[in-house]
LUMTILUM-159854 format. One record per atom (N, C-alpha, C): residue in three letters; x, y, z; residue number from 1; atom name. Coordinates in Angstrom, 2 decimals. Layout:
% LUMTILUM-159854
@rest=ALA&east=X&north=Y&up=Z&nr=NUM&atom=CA
...
% end
This chain:
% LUMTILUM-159854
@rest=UNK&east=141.77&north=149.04&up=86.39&nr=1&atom=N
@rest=UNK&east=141.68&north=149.29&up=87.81&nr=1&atom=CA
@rest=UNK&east=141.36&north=148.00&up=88.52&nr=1&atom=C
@rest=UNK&east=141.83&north=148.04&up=89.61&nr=2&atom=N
@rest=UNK&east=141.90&north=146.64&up=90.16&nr=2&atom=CA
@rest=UNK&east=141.28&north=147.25&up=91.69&nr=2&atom=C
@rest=UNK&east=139.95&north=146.15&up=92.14&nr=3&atom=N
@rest=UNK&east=139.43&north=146.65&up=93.90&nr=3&atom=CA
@rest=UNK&east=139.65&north=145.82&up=94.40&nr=3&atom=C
@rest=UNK&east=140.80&north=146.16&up=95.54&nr=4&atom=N
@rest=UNK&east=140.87&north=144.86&up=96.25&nr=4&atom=CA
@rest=UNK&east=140.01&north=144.94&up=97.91&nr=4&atom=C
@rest=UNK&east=139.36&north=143.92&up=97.87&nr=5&atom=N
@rest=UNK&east=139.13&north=144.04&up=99.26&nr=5&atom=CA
@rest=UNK&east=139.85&north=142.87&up=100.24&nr=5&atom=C
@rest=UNK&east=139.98&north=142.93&up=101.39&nr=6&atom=N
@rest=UNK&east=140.14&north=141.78&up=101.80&nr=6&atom=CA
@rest=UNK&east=139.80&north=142.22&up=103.22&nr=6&atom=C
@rest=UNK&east=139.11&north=140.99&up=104.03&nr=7&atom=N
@rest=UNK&east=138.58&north=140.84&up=104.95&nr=7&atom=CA
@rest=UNK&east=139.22&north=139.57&up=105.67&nr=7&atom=C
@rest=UNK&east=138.85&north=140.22&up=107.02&nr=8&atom=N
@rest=UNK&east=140.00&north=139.71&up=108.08&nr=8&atom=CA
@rest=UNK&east=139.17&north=138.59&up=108.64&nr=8&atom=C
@rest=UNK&east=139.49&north=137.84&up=109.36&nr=9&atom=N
@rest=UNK&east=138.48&north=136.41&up=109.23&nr=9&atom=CA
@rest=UNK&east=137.80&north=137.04&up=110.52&nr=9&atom=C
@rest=UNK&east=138.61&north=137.79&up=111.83&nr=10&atom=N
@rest=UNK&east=137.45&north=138.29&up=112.92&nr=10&atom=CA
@rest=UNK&east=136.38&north=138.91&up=112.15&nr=10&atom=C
@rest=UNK&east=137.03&north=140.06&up=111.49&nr=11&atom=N
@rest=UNK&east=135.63&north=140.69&up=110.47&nr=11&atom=CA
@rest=UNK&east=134.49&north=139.70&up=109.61&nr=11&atom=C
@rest=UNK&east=135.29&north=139.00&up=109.41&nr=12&atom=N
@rest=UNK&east=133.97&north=137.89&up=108.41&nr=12&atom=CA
@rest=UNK&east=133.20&north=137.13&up=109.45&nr=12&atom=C
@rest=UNK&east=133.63&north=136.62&up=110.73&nr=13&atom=N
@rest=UNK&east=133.24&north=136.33&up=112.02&nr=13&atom=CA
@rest=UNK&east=132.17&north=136.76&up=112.42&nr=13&atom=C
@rest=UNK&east=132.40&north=138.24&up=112.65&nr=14&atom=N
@rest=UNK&east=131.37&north=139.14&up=113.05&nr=14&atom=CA
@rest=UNK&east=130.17&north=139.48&up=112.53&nr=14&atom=C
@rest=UNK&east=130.57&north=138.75&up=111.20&nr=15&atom=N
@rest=UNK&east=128.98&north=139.49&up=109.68&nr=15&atom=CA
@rest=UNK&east=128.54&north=138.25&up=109.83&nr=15&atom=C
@rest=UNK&east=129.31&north=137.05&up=110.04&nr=16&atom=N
@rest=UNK&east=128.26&north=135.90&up=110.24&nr=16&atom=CA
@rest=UNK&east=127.58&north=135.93&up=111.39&nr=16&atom=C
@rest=UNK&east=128.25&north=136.26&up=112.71&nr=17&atom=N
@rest=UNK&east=127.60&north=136.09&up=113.48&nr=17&atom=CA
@rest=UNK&east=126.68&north=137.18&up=113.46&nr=17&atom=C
@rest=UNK&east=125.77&north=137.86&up=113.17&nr=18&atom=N
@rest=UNK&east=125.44&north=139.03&up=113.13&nr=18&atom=CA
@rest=UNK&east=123.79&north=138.91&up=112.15&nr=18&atom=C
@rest=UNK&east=125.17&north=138.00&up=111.12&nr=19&atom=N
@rest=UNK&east=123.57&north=137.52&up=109.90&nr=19&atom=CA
@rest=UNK&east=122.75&north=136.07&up=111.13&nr=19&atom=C
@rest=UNK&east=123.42&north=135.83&up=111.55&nr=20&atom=N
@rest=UNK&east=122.45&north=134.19&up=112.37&nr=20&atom=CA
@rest=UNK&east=121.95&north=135.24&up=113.36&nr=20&atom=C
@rest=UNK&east=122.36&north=135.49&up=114.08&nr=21&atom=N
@rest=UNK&east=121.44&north=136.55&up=114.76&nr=21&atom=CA
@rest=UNK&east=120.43&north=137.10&up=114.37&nr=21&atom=C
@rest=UNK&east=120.71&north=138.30&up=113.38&nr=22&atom=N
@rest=UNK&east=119.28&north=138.21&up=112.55&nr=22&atom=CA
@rest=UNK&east=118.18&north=137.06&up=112.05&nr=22&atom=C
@rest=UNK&east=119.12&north=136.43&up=111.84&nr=23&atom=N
@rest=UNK&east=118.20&north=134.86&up=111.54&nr=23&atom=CA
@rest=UNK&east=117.32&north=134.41&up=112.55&nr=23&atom=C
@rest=UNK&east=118.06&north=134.34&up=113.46&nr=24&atom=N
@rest=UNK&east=117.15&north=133.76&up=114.25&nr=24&atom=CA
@rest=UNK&east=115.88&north=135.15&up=114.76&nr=24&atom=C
@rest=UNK&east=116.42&north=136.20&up=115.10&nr=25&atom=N
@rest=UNK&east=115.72&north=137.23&up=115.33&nr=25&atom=CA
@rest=UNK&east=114.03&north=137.04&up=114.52&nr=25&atom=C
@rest=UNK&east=114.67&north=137.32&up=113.42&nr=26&atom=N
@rest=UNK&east=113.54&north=136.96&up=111.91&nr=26&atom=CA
@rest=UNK&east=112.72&north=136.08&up=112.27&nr=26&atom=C
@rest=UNK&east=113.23&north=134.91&up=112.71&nr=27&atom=N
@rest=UNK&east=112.20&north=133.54&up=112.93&nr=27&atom=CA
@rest=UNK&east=111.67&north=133.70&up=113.67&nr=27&atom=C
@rest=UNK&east=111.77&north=134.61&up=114.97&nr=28&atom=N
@rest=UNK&east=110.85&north=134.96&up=116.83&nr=28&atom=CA
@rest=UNK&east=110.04&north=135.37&up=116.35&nr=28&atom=C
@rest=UNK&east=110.62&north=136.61&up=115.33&nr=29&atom=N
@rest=UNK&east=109.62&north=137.29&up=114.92&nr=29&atom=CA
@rest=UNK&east=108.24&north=137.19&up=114.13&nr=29&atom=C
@rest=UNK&east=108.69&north=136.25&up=113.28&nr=30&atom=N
@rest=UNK&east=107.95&north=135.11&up=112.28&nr=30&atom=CA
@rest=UNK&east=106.94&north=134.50&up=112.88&nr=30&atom=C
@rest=UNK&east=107.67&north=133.80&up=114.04&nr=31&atom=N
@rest=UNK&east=106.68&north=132.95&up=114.38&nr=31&atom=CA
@rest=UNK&east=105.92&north=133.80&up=115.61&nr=31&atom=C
@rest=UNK&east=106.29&north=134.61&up=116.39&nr=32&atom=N
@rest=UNK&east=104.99&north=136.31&up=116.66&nr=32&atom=CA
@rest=UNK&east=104.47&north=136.16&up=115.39&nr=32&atom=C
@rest=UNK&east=104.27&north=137.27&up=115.09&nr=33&atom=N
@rest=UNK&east=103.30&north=137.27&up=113.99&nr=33&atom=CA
@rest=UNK&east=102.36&north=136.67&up=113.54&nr=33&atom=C
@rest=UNK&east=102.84&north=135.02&up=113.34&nr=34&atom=N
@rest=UNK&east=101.88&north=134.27&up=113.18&nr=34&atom=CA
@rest=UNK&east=100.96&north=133.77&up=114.28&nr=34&atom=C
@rest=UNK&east=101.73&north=134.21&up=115.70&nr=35&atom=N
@rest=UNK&east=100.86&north=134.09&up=116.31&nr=35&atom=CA
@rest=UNK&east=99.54&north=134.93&up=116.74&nr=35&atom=C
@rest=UNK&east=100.51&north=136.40&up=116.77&nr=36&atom=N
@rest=UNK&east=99.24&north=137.49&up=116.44&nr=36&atom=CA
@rest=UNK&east=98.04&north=137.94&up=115.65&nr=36&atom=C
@rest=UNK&east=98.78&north=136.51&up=114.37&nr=37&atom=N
@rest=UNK&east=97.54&north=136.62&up=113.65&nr=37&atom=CA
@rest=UNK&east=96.77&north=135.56&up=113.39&nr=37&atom=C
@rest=UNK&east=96.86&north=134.55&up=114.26&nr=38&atom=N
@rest=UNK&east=95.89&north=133.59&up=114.41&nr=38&atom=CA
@rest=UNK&east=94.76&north=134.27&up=115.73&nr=38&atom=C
@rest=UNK&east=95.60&north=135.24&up=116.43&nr=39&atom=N
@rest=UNK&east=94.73&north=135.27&up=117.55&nr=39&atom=CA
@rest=UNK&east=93.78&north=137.28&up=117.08&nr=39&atom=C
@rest=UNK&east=94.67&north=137.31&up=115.93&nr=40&atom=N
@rest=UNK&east=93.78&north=138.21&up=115.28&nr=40&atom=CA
@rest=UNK&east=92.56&north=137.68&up=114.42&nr=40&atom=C
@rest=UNK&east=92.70&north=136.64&up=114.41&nr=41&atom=N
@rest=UNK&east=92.26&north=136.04&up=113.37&nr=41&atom=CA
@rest=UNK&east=90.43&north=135.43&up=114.06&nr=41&atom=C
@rest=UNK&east=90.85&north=134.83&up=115.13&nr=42&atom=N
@rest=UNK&east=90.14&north=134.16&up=116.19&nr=42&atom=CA
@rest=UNK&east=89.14&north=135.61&up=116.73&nr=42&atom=C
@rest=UNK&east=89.73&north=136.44&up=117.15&nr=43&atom=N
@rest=UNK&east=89.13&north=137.95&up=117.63&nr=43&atom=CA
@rest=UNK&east=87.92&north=138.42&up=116.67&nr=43&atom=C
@rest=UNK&east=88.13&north=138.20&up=115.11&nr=44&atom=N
@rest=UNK&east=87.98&north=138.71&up=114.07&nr=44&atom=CA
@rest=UNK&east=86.14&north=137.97&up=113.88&nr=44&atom=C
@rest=UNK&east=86.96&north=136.63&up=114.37&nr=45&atom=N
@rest=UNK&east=85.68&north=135.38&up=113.76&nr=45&atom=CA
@rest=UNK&east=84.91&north=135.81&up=114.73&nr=45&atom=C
@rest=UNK&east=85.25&north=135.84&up=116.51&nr=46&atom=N
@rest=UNK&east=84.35&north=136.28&up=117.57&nr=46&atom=CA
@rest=UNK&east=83.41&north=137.25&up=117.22&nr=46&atom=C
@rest=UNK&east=84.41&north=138.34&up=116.32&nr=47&atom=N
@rest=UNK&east=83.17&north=139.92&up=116.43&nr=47&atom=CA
@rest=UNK&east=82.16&north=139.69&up=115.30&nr=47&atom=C
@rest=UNK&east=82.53&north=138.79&up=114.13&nr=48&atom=N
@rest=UNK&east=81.47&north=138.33&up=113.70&nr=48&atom=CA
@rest=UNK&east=80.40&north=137.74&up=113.54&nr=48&atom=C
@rest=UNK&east=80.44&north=136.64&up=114.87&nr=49&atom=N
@rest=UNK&east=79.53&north=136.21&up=115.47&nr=49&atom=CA
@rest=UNK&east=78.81&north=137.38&up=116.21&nr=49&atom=C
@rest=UNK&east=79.28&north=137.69&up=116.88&nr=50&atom=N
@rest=UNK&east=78.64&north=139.17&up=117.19&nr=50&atom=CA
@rest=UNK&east=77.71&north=139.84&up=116.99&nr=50&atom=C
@rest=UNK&east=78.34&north=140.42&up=115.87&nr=51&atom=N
@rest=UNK&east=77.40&north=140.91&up=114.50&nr=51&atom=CA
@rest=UNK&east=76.21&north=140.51&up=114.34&nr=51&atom=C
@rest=UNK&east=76.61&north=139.55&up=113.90&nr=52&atom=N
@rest=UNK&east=75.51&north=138.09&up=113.75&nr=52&atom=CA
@rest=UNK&east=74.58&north=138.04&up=114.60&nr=52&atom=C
@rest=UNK&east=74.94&north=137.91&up=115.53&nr=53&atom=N
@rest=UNK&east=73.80&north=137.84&up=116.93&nr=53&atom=CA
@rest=UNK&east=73.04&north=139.16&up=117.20&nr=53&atom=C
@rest=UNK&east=73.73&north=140.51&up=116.41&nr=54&atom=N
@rest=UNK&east=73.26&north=141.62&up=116.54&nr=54&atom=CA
@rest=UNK&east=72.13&north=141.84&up=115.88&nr=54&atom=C
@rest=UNK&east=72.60&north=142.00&up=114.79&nr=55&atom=N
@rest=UNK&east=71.73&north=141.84&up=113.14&nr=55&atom=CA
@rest=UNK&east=70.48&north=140.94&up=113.71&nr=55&atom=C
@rest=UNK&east=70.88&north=139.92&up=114.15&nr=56&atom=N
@rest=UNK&east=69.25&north=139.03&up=114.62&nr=56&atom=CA
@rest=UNK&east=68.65&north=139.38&up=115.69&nr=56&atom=C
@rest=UNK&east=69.02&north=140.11&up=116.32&nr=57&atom=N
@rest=UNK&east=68.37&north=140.59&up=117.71&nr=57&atom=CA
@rest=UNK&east=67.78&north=141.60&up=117.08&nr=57&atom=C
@rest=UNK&east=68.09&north=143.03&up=116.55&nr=58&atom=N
@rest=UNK&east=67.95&north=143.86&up=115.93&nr=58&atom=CA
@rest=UNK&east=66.54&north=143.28&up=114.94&nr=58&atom=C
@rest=UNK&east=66.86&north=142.83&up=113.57&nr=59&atom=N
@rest=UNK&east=65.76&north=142.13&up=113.34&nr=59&atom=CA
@rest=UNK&east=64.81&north=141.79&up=113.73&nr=59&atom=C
@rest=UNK&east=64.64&north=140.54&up=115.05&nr=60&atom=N
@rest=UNK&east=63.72&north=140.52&up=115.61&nr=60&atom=CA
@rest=UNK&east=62.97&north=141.53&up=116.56&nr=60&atom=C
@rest=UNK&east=64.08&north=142.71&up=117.07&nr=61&atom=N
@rest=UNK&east=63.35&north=143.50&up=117.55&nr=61&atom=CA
@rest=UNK&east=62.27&north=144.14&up=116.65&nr=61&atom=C
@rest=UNK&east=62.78&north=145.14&up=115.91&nr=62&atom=N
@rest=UNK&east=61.83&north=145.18&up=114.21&nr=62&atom=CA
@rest=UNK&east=61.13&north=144.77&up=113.99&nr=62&atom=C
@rest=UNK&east=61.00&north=143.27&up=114.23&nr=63&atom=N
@rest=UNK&east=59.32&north=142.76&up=113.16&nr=63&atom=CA
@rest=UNK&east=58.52&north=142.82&up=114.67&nr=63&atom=C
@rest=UNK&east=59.31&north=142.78&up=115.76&nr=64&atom=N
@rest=UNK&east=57.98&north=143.07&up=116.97&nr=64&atom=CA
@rest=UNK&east=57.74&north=144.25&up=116.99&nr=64&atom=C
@rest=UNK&east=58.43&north=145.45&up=117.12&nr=65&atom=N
@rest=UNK&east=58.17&north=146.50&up=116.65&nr=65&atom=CA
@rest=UNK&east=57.16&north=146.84&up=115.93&nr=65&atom=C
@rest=UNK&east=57.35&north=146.77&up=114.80&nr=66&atom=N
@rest=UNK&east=55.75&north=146.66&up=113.73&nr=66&atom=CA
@rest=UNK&east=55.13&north=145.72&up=114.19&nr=66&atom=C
@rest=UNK&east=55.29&north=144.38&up=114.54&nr=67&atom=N
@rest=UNK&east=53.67&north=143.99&up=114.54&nr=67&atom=CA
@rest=UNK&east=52.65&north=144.40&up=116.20&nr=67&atom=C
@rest=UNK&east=53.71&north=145.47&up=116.82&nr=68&atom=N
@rest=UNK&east=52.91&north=146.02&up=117.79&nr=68&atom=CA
@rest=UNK&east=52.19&north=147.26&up=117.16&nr=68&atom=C
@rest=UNK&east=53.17&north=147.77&up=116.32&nr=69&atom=N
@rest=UNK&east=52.62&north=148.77&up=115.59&nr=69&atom=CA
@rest=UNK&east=51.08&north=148.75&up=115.02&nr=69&atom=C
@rest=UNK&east=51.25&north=147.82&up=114.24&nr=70&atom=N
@rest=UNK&east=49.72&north=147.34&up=113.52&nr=70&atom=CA
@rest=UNK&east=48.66&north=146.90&up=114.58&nr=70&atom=C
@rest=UNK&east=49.30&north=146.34&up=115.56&nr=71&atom=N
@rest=UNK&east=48.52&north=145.92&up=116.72&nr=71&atom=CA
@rest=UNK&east=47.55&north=146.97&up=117.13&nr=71&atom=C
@rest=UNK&east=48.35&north=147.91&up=117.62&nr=72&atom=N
@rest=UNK&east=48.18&north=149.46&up=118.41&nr=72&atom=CA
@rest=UNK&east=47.49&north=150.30&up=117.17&nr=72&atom=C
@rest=UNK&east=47.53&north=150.29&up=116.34&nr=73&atom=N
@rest=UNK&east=47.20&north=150.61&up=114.99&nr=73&atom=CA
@rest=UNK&east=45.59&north=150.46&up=114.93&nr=73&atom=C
@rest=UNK&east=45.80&north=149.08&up=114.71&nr=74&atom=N
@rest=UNK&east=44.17&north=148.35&up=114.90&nr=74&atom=CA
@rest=UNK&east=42.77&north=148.46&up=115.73&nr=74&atom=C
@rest=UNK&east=43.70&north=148.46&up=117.09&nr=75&atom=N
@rest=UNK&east=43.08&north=148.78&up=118.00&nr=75&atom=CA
@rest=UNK&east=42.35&north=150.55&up=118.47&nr=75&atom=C
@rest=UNK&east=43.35&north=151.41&up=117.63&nr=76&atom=N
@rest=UNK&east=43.40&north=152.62&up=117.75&nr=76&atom=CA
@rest=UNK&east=41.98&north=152.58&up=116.70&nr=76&atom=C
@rest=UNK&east=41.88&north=152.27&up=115.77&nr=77&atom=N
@rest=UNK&east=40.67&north=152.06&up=114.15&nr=77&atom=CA
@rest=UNK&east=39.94&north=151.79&up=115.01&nr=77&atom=C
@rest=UNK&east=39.67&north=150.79&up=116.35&nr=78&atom=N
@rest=UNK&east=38.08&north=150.20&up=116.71&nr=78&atom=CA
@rest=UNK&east=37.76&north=151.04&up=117.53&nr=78&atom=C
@rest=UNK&east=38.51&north=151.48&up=118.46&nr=79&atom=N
@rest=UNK&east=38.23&north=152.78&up=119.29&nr=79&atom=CA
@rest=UNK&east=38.04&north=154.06&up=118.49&nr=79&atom=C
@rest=UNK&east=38.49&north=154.63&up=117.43&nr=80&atom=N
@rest=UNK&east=37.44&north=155.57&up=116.90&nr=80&atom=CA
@rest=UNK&east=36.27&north=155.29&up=116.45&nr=80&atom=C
@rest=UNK&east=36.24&north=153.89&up=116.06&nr=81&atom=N
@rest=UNK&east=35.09&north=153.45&up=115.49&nr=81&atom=CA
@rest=UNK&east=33.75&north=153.58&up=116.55&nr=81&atom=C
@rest=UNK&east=34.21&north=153.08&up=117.87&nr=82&atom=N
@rest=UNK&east=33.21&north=152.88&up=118.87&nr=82&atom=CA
@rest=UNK&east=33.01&north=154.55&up=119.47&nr=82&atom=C
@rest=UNK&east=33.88&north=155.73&up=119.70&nr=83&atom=N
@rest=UNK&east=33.81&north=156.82&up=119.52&nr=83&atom=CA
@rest=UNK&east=32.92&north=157.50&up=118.61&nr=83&atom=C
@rest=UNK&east=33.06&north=157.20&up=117.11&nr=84&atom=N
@rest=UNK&east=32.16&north=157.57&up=116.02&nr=84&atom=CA
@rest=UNK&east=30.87&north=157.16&up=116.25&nr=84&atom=C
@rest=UNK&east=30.01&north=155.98&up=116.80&nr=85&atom=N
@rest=UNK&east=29.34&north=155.37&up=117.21&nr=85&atom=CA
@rest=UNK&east=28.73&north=155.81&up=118.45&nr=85&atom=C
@rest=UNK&east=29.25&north=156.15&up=119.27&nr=86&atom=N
@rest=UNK&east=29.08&north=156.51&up=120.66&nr=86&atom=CA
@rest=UNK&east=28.71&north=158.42&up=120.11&nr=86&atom=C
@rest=UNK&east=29.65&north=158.79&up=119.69&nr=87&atom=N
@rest=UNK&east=28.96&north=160.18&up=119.13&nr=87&atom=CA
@rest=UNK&east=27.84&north=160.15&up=118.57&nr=87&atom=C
@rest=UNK&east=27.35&north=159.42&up=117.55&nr=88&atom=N
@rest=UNK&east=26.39&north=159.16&up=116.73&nr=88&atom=CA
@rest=UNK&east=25.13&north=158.53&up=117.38&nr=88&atom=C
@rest=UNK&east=25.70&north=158.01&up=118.48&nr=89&atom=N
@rest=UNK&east=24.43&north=157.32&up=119.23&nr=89&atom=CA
@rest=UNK&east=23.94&north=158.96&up=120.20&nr=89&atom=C
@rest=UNK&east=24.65&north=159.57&up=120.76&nr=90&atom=N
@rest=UNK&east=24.24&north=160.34&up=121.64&nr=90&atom=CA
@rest=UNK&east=23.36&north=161.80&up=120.80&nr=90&atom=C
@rest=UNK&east=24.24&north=162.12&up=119.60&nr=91&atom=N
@rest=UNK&east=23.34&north=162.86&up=118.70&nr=91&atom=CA
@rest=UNK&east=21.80&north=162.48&up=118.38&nr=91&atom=C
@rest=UNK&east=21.87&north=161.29&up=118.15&nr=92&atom=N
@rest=UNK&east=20.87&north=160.56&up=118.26&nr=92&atom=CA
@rest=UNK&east=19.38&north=160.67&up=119.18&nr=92&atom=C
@rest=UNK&east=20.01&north=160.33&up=120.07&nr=93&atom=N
@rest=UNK&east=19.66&north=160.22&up=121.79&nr=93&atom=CA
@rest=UNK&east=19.25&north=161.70&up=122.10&nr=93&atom=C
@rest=UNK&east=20.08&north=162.86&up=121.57&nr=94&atom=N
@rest=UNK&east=19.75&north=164.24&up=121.60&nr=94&atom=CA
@rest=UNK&east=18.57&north=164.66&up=120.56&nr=94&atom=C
@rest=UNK&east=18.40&north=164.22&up=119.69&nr=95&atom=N
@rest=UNK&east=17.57&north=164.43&up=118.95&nr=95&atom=CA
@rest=UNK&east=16.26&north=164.05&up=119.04&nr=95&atom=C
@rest=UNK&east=16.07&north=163.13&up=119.62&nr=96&atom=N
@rest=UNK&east=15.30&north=162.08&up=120.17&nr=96&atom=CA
@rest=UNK&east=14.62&north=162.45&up=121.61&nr=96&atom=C
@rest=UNK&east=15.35&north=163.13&up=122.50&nr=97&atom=N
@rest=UNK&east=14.67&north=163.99&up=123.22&nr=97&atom=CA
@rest=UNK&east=14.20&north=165.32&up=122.68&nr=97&atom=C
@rest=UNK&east=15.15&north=165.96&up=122.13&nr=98&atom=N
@rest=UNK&east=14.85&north=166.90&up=121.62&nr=98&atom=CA
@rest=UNK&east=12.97&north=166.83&up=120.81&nr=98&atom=C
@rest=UNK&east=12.77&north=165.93&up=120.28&nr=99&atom=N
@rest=UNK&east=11.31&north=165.48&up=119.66&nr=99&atom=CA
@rest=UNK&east=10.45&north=165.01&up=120.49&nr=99&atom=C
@rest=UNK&east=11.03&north=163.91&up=121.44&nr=100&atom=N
@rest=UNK&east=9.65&north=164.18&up=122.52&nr=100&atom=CA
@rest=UNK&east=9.41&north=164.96&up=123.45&nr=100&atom=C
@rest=UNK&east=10.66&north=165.81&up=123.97&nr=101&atom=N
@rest=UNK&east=10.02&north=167.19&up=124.64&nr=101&atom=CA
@rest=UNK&east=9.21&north=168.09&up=123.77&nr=101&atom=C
@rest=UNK&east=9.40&north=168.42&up=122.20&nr=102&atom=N
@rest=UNK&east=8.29&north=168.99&up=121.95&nr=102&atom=CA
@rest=UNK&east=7.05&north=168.31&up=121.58&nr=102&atom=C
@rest=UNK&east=6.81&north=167.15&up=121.10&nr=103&atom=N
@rest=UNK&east=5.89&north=166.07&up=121.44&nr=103&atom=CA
@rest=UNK&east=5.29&north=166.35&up=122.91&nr=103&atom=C
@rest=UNK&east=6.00&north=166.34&up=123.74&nr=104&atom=N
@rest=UNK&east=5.34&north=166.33&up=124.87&nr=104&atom=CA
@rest=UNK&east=4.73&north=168.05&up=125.48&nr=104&atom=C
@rest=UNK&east=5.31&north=168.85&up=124.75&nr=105&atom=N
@rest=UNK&east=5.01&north=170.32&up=125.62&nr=105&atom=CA
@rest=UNK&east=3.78&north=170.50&up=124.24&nr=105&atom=C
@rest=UNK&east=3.32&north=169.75&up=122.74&nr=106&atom=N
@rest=UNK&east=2.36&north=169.97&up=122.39&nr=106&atom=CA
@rest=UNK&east=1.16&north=169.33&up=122.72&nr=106&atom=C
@rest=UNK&east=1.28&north=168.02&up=123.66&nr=107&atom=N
@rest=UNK&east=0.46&north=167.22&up=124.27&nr=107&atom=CA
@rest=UNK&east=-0.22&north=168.12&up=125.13&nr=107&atom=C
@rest=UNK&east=0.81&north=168.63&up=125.99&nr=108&atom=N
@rest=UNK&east=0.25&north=169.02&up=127.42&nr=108&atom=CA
@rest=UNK&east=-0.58&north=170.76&up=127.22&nr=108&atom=C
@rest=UNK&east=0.32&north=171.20&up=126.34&nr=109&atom=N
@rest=UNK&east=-0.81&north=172.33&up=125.45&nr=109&atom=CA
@rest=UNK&east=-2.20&north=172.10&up=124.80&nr=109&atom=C
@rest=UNK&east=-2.12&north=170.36&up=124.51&nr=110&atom=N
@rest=UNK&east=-3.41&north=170.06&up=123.93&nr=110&atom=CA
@rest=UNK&east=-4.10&north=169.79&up=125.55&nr=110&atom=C
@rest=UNK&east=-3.75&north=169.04&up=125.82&nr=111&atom=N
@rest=UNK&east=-4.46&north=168.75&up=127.88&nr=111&atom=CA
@rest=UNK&east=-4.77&north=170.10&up=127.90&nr=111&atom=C
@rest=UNK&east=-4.40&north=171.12&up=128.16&nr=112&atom=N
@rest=UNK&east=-4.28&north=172.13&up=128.96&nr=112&atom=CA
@rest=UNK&east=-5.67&north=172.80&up=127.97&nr=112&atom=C
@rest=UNK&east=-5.75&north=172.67&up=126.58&nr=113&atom=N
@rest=UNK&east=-6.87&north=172.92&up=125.69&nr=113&atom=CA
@rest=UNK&east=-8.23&north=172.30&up=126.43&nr=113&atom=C
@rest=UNK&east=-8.19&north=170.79&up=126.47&nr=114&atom=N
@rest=UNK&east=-9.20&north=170.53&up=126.42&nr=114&atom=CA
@rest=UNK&east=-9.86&north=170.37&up=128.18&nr=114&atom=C
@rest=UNK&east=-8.91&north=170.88&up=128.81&nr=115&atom=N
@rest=UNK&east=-9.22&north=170.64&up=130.61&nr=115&atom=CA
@rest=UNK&east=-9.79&north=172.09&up=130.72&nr=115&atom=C
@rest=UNK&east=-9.58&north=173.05&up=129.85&nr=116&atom=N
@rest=UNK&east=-10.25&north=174.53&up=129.78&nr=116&atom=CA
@rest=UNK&east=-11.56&north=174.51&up=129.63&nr=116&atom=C
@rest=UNK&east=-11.72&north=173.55&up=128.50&nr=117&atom=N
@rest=UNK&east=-13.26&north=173.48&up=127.67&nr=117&atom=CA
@rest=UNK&east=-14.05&north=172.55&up=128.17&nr=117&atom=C
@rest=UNK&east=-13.69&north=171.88&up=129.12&nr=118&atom=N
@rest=UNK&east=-14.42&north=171.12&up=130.09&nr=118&atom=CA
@rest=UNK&east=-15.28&north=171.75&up=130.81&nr=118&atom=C
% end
């Protein structure tokens, strides 16, 4: 069996011109691309700086965070402390009257004894 083809030179014309076309098409395209991805590229590096600047803001928010924490913390410990103290003083203080009013109402029972027998 024998295939013959044969092609007419307009027809071979047309596939060349057709393939350079594409050719060149290819290369616009090519060189897009590469431009989209330098400026993808550039976008990419920006949001990582970003990040970056996030992560450290973030961070530093955090360690102020806690060390207000402990701050407020601390301060919260001396104020019960002076509370505990301040309770303890007034129990105190209650007790303490509490003993010389009867100290004093057995005094004045003793006065009141001996201003009789006078």
């Amino acid at each position: 069996m024998q295939i013959a083809s044969t092609f007419s030179k307009e027809s071979l014309d047309k596939v060349i011109t057709q393939l350079d076309s594409l050719r060149v098409s290819y290369a616009e395209a090519l060189k897009d691309d590469k431009a989209d991805e330098a400026e993808a590229e550039a976008e990419y590096r920006h949001l990582l700086g970003e990040i970056q600047s996030t992560r450290t803001q973030v961070t530093s928010a955090l360690a102020e965070s806690r060390s207000t924490k402990k701050a407020k913390e601390a301060n919260r410990e001396v104020q019960y402390a002076k509370r505990d103290a301040a309770i303890e003083a007034s129990t105190t203080a209650a007790a303490n009257i509490a003993t010389r009013t009867e100290e004093a109402e057995v005094e004045k029972a003793q006065w009141g004894k001996e201003e009789s027998s006078l």
